[in-house]
C-alpha positions as CSV (number, residue, x, y, z in Angstrom):
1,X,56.1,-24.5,-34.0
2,X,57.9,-26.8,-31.2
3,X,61.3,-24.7,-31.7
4,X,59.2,-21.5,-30.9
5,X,57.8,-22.7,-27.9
6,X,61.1,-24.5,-26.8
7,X,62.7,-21.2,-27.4
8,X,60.6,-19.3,-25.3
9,X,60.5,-21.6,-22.5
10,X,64.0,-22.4,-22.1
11,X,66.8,-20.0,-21.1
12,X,65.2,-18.2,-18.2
13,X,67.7,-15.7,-16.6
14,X,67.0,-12.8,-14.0
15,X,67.1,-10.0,-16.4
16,X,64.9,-11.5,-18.7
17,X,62.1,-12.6,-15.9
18,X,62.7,-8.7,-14.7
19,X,62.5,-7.7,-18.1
20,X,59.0,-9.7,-18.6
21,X,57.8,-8.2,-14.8
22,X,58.6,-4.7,-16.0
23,X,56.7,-4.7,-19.0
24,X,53.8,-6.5,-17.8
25,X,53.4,-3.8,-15.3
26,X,54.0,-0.8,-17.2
27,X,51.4,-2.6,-19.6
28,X,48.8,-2.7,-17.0
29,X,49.2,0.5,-15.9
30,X,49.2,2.1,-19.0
31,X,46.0,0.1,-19.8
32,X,44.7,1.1,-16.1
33,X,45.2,5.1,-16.7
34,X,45.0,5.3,-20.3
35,X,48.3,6.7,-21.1
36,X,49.6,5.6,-24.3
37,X,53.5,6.1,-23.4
38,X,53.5,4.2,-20.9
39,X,51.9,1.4,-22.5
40,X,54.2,1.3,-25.4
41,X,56.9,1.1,-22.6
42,X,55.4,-1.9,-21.0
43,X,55.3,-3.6,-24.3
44,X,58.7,-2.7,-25.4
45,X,59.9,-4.4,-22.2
46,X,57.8,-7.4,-22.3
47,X,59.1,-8.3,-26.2
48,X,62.0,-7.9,-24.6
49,X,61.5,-10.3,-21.7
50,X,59.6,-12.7,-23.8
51,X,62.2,-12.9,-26.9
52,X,64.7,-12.2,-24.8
53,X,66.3,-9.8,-26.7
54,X,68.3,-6.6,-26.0
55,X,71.6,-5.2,-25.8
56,X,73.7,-7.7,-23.3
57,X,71.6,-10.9,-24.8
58,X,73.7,-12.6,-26.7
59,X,76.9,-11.2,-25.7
60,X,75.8,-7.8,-28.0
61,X,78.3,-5.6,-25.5
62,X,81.2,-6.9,-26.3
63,X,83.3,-4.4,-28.4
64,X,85.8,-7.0,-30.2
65,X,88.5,-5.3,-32.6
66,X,88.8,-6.4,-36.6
67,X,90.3,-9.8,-37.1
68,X,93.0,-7.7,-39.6
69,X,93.9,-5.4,-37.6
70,X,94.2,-7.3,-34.4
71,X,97.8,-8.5,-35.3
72,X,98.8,-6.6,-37.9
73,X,102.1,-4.2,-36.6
74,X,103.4,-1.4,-38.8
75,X,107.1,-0.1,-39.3
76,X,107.7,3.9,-38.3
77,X,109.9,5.9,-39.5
78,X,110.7,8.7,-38.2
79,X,112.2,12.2,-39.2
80,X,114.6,14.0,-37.9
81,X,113.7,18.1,-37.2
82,X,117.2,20.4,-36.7
């Protein structure tokens, strides 16, 4: 139980506290004029915040080639056409 709350109160960043202020809001408002979307918005955004999850967390951007492939080199022949 200490990990969880460790986790959640440790790594702060901008994106993730605009993350959490996003969601929150859209939340409230969606709560406040009874529009479901928009509520489902806000909470998408605050799991985000909160777990601090999402694309460009954890480095999840990056587009790194295969390990194989990275320094493999291949011989070409070629043909001559007359």
């Amino acid at each position: 139980m200490t990990s969880i709350i460790a986790k959640l109160s440790s790594g702060w960043h901008l994106m993730r506290i605009f993350r959490t202020a996003i969601g929150l809001a859209a939340f409230v408002e969606g709560i406040r004029m009874h529009d479901y979307a928009i509520g489902i918005l806000g909470v998408f955004f605050l799991y985000q915040g909160i777990t601090d999850t999402g694309c460009c967390s954890s480095a999840g951007c990056v587009a790194r080639p295969p390990k194989d492939e990275k320094d493999k080199t291949q011989d070409i022949t070629y043909e001559e056409i007359k």
